[in-house]
Every structure is written in C-alpha cells, then in structure tokens.
DSSP file (Angstrom, degrees, kcal/mol; ACC not computed):
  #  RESIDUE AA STRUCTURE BP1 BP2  ACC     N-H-->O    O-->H-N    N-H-->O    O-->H-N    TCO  KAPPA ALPHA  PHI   PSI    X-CA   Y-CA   Z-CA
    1    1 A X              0   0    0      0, 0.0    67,-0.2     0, 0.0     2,-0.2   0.000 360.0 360.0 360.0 144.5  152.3  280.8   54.7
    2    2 A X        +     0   0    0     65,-0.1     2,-0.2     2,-0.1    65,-0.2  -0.798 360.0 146.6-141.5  94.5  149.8  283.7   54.4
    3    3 A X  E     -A   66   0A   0     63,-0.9    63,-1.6    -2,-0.2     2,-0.3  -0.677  30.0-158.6-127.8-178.5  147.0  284.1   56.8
    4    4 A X  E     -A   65   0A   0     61,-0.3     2,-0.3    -2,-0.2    61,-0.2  -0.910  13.0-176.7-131.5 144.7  144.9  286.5   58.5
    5    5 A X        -     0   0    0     59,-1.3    59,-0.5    -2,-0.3     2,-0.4  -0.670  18.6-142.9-160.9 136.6  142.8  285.9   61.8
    6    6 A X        -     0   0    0     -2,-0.3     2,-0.4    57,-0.2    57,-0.2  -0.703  22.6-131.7 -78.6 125.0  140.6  288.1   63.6
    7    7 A X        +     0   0    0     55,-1.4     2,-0.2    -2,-0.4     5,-0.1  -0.684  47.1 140.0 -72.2 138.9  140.8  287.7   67.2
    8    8 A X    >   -     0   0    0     -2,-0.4     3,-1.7     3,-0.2     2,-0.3  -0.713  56.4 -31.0-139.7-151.0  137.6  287.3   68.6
    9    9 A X  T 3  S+     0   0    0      1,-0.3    48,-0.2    -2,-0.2    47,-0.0  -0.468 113.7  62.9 -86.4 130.2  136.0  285.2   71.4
   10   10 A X  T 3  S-     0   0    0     -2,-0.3     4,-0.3    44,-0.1    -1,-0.3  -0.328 112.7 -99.3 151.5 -35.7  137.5  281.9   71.9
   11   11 A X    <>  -     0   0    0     -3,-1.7     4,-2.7    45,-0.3     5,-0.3  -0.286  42.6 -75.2 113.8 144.6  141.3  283.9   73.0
   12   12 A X  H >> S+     0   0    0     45,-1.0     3,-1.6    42,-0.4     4,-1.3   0.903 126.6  52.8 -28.4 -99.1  144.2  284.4   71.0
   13   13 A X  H 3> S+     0   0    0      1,-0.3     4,-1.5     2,-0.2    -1,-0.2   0.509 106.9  48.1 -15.4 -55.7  145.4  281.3   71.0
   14   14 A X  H 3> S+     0   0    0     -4,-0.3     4,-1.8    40,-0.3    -1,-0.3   0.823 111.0  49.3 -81.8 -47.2  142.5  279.5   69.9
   15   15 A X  H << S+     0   0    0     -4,-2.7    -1,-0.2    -3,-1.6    -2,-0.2   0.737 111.2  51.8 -70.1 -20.4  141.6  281.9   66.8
   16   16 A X  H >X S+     0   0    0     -4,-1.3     3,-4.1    -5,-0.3     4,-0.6   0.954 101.3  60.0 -80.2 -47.7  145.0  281.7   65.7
   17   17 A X  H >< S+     0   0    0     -4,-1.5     3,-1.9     1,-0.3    92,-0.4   0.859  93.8  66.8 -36.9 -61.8  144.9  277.8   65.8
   18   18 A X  T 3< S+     0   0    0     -4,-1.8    -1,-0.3     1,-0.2    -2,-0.1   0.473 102.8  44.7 -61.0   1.4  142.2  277.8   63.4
   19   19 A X  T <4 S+     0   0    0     -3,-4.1     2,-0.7     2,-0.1    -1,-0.2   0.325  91.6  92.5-135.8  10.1  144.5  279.2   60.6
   20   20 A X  S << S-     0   0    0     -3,-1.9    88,-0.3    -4,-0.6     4,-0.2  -0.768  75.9-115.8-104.5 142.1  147.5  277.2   61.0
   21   21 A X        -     0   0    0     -2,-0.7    89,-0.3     1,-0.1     3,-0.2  -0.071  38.5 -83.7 -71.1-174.3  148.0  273.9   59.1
   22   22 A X  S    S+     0   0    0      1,-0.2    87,-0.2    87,-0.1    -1,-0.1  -0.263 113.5  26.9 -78.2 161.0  148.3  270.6   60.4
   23   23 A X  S    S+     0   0    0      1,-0.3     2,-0.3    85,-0.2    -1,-0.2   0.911 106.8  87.3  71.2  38.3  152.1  269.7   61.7
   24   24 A X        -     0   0    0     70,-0.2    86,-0.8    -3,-0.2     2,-0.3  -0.980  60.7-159.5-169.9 156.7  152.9  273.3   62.3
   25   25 A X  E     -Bc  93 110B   0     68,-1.6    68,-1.0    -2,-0.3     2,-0.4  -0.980  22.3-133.5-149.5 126.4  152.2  275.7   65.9
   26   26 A X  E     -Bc  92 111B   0     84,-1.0    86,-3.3    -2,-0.3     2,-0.5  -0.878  22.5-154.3 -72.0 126.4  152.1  279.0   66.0
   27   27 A X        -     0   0    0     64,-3.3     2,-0.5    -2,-0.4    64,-0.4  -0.880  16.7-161.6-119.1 100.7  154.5  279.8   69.2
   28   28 A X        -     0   0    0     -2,-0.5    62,-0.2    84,-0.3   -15,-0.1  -0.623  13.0-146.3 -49.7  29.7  153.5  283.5   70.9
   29   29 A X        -     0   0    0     -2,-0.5     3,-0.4    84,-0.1    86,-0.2   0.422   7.1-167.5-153.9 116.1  155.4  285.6   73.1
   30   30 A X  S >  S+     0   0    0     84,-2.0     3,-0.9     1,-0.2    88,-0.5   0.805  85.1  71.0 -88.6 -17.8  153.3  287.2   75.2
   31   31 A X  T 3  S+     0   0    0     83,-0.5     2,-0.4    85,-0.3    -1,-0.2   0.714  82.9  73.8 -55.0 -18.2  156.5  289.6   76.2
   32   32 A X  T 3  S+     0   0    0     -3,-0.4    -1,-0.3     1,-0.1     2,-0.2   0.039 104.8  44.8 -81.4  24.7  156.2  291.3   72.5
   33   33 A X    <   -     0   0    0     -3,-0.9     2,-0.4    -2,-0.4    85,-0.2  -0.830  62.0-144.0 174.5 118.7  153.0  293.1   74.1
   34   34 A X        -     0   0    0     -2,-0.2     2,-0.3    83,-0.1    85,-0.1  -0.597  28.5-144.3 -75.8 142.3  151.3  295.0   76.9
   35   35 A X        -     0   0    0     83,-0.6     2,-0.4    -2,-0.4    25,-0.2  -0.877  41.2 -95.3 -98.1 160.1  147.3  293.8   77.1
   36   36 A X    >   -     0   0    0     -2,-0.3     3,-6.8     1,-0.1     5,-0.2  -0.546  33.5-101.6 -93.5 133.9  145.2  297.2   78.1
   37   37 A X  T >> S+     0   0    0     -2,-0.4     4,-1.8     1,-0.3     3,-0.7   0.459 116.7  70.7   3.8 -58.7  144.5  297.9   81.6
   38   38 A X  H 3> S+     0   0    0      1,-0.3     4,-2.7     2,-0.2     5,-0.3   0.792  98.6  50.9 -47.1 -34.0  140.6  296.6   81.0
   39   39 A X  H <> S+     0   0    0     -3,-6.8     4,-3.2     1,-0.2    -1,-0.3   0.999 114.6  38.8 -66.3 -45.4  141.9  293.2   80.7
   40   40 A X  H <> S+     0   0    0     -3,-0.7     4,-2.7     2,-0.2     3,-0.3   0.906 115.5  55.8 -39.6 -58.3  144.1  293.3   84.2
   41   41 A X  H  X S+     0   0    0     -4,-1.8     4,-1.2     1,-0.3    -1,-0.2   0.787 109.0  50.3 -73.8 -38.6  141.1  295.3   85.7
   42   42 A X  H  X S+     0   0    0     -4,-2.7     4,-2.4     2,-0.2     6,-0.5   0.834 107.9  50.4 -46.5 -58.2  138.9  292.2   84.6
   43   43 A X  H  X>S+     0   0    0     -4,-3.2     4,-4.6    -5,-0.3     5,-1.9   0.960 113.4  44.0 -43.7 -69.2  140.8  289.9   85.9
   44   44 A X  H  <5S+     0   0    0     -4,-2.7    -2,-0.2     1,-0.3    -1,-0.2   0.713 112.6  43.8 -53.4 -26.7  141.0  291.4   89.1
   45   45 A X  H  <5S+     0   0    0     -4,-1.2    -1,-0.3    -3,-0.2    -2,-0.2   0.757 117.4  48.4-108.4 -33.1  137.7  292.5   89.9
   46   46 A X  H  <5S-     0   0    0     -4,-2.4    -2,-0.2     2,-0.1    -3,-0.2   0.633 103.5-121.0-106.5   6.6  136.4  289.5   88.8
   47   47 A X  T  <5 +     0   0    0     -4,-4.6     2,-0.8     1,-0.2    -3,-0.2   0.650  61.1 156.0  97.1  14.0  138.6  286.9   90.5
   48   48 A X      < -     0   0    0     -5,-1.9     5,-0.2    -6,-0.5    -1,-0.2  -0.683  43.4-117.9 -93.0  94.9  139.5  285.6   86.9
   49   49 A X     >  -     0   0    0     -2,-0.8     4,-3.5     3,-0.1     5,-0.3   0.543  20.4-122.1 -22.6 126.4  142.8  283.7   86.0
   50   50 A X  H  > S+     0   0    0      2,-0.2     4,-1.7     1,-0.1     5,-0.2   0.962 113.0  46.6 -40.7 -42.6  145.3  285.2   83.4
   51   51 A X  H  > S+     0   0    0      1,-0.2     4,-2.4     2,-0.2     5,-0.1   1.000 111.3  52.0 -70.0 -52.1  144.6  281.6   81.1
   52   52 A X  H  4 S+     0   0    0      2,-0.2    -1,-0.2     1,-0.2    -2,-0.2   0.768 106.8  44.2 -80.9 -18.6  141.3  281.8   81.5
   53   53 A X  H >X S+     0   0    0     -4,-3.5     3,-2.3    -5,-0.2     4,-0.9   0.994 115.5  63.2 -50.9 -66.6  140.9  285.8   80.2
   54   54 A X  H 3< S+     0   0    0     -4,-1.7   -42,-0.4     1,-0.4   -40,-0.3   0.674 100.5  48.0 -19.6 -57.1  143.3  284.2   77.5
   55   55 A X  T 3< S+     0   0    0     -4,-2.4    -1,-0.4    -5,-0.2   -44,-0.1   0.093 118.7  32.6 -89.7  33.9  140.8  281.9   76.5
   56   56 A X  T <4 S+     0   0    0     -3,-2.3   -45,-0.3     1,-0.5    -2,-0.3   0.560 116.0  27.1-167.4  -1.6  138.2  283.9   76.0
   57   57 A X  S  < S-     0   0    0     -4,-0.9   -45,-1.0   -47,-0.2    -1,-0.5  -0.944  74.0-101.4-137.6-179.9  139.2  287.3   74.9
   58   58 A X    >   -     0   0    0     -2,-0.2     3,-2.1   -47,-0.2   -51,-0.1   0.385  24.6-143.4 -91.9  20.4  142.0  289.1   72.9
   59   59 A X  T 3  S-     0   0    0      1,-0.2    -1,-0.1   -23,-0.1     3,-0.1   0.408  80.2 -45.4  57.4   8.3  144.3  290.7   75.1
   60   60 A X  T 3  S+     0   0    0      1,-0.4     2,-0.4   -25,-0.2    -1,-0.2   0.260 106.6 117.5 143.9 -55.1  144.7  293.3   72.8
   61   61 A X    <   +     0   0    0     -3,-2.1    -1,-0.4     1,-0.1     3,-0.1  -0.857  25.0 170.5-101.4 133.2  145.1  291.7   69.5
   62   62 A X        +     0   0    0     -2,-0.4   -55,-1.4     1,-0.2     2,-0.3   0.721  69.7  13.6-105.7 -28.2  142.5  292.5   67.3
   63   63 A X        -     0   0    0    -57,-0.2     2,-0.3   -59,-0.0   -57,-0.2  -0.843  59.3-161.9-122.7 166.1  144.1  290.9   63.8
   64   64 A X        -     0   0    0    -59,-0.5   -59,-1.3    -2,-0.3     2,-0.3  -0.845   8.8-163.0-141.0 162.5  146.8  288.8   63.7
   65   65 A X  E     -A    4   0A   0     -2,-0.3     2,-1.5   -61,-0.2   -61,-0.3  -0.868   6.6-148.5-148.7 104.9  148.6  288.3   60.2
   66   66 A X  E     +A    3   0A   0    -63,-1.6   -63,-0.9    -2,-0.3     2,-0.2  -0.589  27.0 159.7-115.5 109.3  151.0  285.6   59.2
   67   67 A X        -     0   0    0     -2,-1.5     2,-1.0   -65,-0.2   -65,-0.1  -0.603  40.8 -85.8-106.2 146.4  153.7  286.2   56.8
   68   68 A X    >   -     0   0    0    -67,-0.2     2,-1.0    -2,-0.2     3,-0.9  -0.564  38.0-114.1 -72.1 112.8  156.6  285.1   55.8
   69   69 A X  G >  S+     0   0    0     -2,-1.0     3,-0.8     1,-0.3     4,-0.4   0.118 115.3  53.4 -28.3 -38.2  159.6  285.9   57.4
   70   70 A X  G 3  S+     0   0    0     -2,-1.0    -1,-0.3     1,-0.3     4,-0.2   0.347 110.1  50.4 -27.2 -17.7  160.8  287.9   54.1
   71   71 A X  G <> S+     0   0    0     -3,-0.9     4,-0.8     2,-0.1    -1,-0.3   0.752  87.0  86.6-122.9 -30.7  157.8  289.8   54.2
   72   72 A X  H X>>S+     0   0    0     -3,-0.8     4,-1.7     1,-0.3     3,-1.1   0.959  87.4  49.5-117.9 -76.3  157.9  290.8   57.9
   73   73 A X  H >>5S+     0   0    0     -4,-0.4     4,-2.6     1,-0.2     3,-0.7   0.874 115.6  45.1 -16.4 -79.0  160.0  294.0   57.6
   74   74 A X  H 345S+     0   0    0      1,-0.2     4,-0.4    -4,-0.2    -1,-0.2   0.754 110.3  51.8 -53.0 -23.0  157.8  295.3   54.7
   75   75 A X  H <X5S+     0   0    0     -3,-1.1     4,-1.3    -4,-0.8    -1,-0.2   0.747 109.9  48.9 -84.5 -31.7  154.4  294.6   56.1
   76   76 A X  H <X5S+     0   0    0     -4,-1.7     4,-1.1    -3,-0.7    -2,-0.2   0.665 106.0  57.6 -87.8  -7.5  155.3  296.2   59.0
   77   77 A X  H  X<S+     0   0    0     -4,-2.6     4,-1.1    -5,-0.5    -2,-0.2   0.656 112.0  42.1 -84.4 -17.2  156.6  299.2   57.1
   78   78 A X  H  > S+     0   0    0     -4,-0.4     4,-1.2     2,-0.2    -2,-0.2   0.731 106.6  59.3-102.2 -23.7  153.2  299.8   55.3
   79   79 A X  H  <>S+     0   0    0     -4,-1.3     5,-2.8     2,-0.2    -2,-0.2   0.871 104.3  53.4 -57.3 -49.8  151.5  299.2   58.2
   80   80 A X  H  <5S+     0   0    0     -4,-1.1     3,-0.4     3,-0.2    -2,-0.2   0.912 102.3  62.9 -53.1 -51.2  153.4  302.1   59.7
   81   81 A X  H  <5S+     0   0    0     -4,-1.1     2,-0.3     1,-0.3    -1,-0.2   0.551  97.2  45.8  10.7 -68.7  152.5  304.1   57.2
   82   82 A X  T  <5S-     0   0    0     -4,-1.2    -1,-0.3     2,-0.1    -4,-0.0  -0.769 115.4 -98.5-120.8  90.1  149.1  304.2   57.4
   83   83 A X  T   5S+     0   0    0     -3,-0.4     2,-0.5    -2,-0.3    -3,-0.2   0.434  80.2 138.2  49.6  40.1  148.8  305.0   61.7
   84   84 A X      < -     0   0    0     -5,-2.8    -2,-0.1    -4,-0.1    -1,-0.1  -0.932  54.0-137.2-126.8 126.6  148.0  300.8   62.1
   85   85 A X        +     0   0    0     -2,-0.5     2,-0.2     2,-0.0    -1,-0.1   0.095  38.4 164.7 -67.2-176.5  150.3  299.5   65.5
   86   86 A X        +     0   0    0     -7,-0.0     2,-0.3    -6,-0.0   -22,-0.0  -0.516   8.8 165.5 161.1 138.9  151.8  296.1   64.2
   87   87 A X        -     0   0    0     -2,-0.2     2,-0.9   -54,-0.0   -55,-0.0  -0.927  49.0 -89.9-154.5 172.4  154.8  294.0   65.8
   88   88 A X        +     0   0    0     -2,-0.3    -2,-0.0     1,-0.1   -56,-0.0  -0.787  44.8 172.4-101.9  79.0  156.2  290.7   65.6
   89   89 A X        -     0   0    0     -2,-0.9     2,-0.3   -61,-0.1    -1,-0.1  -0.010  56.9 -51.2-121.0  27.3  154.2  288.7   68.3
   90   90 A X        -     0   0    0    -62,-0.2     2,-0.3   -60,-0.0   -62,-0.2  -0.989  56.5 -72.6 140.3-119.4  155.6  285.4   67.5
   91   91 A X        -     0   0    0    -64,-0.4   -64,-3.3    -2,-0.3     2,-0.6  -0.865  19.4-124.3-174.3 117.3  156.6  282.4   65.2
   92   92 A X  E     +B   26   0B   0     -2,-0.3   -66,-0.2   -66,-0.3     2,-0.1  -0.847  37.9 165.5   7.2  53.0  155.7  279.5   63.2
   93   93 A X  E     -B   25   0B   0    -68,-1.0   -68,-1.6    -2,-0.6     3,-0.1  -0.342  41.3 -82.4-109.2 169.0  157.2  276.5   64.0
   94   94 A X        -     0   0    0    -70,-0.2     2,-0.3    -2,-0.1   -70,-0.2  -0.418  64.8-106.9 -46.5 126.8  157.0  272.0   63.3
   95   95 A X        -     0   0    0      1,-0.1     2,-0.2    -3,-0.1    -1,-0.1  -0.314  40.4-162.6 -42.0 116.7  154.6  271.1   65.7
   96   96 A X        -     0   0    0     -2,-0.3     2,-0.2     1,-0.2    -1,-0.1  -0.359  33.9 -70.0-138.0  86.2  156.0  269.3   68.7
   97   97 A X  S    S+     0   0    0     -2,-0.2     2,-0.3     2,-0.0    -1,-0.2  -0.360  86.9   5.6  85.9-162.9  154.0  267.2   71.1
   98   98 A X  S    S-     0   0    0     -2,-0.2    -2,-0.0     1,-0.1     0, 0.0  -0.297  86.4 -84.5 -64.2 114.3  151.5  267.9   73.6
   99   99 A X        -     0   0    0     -2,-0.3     4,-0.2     1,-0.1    -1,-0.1   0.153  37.2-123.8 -20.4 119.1  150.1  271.4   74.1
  100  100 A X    >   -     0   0    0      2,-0.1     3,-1.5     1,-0.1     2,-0.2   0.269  39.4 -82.7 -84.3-158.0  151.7  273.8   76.1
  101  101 A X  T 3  S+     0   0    0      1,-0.3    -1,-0.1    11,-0.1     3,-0.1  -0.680 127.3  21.0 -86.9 150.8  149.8  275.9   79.4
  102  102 A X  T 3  S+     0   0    0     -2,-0.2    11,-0.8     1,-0.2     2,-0.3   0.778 106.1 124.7  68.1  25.1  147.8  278.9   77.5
  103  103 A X  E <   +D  112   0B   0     -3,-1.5     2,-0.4     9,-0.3     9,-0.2  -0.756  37.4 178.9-116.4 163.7  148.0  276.7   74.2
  104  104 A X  E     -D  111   0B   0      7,-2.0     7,-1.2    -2,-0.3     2,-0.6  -0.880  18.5-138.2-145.4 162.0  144.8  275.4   71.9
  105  105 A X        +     0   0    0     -2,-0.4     2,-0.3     5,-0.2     5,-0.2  -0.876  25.6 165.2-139.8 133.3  144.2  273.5   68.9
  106  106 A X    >   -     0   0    0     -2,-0.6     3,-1.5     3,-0.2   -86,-0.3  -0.993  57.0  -9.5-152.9 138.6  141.9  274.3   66.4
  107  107 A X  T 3  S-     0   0    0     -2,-0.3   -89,-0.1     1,-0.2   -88,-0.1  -0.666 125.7 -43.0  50.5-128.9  141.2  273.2   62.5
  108  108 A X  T 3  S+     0   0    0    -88,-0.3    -1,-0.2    -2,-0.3   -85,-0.2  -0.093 127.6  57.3-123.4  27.8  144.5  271.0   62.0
  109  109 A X    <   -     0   0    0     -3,-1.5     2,-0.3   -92,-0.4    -3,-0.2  -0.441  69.0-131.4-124.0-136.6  147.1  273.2   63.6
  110  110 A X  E     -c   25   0B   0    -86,-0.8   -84,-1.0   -89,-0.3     2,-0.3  -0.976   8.6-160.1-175.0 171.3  147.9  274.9   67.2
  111  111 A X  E     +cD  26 104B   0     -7,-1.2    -7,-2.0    -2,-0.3     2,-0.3  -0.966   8.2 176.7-145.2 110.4  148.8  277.6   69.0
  112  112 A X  E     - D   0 103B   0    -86,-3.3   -84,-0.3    -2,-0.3    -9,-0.3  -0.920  22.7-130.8-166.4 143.7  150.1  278.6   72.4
  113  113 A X        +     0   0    0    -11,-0.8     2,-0.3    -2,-0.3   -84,-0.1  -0.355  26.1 177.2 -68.5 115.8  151.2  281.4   74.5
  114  114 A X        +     0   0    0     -2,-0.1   -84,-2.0     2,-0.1   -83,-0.5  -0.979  42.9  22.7-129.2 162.0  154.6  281.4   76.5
  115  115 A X  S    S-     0   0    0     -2,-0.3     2,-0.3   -86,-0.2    -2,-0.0  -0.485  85.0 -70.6  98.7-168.8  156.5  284.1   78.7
  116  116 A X        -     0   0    0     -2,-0.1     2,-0.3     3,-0.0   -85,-0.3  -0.806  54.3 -93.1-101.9 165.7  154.9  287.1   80.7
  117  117 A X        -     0   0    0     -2,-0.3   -86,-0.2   -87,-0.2   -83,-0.1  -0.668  38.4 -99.6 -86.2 145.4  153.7  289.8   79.4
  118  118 A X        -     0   0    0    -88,-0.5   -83,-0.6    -2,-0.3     2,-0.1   0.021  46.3-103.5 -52.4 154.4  155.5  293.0   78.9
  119  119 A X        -     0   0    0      1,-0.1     2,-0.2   -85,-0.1    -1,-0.1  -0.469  33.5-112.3 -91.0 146.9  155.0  295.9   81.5
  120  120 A X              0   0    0      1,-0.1    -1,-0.1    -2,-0.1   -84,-0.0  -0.423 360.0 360.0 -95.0 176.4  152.9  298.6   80.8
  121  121 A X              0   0    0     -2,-0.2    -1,-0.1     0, 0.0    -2,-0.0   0.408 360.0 360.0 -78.7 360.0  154.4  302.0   80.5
C-alpha cells in the first residue's frame, strides 16, 4: 500500500482512516512521538481531554505516509536527507472488530491510537 495523508482537522486518527482500505486498520503508537507543548498547554488551559485534542487536531503530525514495509528504511533515509523529521509511528494491520478508545473510521478503513505518549525532552 502507498498512501499519503495530510493531517488536518478531524485528528490523526480520523485523516488517516480516510486512506486506508476496507478490512485493514492502521494501528498508531502514540509512544513513537512527543506532541509540542501547545497541544498539552491547550489541553490544560482549556479543560480539554487528551481524545478529544486527538480528534480534532494533529498532535504534531503534519503528513503521514504509508509505505511498505521494504520501503521504510529508504524513505526514511531520503527524508533525512533533505532536513524533513520522519519516524515509524505505526502499522497496518487486518481489521479486527470494534474500534478501539482514540480510534475512527473513515472512507472504508480505520484507525486508532494506543499507548502514551513519549516524554518530552
């Protein structure tokens, strides 16, 4: 599989969802990733649940790219290359069953967020 999606509003989850086919979930790790202060600060100040920033901005990620596992080494080597951050921020797997907490479904596949997130530095 070879897709692209720009996060934008609707959350991670949700934008990602729109570019996987049916009978297949993208599975996220939120540990592969700090979100920047703003989001935390957001949160805080405005009394607003971690799912629900989640569903409604990107934590961080601004593209998302999905490649095949062959390809993940090299993509991330050209990406280095030219100054562009890029890491492995989850997986592609058969769809199985009801939608998990931080998860969405969108166009004929799904998506959803497990773990914490990694601590910032």
């Amino acid at each position: 599989m070879h897709a692209f999606s720009h996060i934008t509003g609707g959350g991670v989850a949700a934008n990602i969802a729109r570019i996987i086919p049916a009978g297949l979930q993208a599975r996220l790790d939120r540990g592969t990733w700090t979100p920047p202060a703003v989001f935390t600060t957001v949160g805080a100040l405005g009394g607003v649940a971690t799912l629900e920033l989640e569903k409604t901005l990107n934590m961080g990620i601004g593209m998302v790219a999905v490649v095949p596992a062959e390809s993940v080494d090299p993509v991330l080597r050209v990406l280095g290359e030219r100054g562009v951050p890029g890491w492995v921020c989850g997986e592609v797997v058969t769809a199985g069953g009801a939608a998990t907490v931080g998860g969405a479904k969108g166009g004929d596949g799904a998506a959803s967020l497990h773990g914490e997130y990694a601590k910032g530095k």
